[in-house]
C-alpha positions in Angstrom: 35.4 -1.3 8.4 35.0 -0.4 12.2 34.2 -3.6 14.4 30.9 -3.5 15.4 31.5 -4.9 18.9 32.6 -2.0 21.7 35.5 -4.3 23.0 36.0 -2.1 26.4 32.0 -2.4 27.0 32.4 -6.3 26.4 35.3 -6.5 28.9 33.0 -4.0 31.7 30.4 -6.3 30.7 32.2 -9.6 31.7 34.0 -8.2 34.4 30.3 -7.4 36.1 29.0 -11.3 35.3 31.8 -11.8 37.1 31.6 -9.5 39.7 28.0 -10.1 40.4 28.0 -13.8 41.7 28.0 -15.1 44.9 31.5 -15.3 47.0 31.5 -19.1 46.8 30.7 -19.5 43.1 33.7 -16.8 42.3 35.7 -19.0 44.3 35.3 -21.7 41.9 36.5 -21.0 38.4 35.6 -24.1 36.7 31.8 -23.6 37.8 32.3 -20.2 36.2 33.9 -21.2 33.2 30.9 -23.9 32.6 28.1 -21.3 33.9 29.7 -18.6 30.9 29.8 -21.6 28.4 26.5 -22.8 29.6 25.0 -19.1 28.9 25.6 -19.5 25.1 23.3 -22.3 25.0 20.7 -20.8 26.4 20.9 -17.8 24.5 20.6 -20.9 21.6 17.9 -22.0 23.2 15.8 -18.7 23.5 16.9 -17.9 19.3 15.2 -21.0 18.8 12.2 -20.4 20.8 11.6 -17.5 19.1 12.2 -18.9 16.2 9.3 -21.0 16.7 7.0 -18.5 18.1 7.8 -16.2 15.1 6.6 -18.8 12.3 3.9 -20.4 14.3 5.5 -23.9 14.7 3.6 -24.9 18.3 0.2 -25.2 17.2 -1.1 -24.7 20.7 0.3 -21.4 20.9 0.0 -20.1 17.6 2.4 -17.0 16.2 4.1 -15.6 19.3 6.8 -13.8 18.4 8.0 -10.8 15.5 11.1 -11.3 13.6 12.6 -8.6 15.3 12.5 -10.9 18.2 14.5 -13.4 16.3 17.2 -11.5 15.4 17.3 -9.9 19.1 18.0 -13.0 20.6 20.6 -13.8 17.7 22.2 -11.1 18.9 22.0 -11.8 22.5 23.7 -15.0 21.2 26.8 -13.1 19.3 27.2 -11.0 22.1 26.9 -14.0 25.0 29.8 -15.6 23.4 31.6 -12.2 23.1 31.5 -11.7 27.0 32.3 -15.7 27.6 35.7 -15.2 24.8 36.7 -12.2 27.1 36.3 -13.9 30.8 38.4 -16.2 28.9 41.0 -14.5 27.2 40.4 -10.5 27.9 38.6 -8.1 25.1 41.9 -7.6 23.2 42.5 -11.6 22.2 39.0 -12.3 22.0 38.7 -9.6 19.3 41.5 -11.6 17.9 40.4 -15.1 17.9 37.0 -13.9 16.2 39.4 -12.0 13.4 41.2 -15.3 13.0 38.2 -17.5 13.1 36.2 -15.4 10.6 39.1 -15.8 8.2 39.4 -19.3 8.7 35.6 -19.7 7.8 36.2 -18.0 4.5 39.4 -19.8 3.7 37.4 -23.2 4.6 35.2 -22.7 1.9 37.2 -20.7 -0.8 36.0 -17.2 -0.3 38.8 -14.4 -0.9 39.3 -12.5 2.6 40.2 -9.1 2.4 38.6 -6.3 4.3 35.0 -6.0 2.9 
């Protein structure tokens, strides 16, 4: 099965987060670190939110959003922590540790793994 994440664009991806801040905030990698960890969240944050638009759940604002917006910002999720695993460990590893991880998940709960 061919990995539906383009590794190389994930690493030119992360290298331009990382690229575009300011001189003093690339001098500080622990405030990037936490600003990369802090994006997943918000990409959480605006799943949710749309979440909540899409089935009508703020009665002052009725139906906001489509589905389609849902699973956009799921995405935007997957692919947030894609570009964070690669600041941290380069596109190669992080391809890796989501291999391993996604195996562990199926071990964890008795599912055979195998490629699908």
């Amino acid at each position: 099965m061919q990995d539906t994440i383009n590794w190389g664009a994930a690493a030119l991806m992360s290298r331009t987060i990382d690229e575009g801040t300011s001189s003093v905030f690339r001098s500080q990698p622990m405030a990037q670190h936490f600003a990369r960890i802090s994006k997943c969240a918000e990409e959480v944050g605006e799943a949710v939110e749309a979440f909540i638009g899409c089935t009508g759940q703020n009665f002052r604002k009725g139906v906001t959003h489509k589905w389609g917006d849902v699973y956009s910002e799921l995405c935007d999720v997957t692919l947030t922590g894609a570009y964070a695993l690669t600041h941290f460990v380069g596109a190669e590893a992080a391809k890796q540790y989501i291999q391993l991880r996604q195996e562990y998940h199926h071990k964890r709960v008795d599912l055979p793994w195998e490629e699908q």
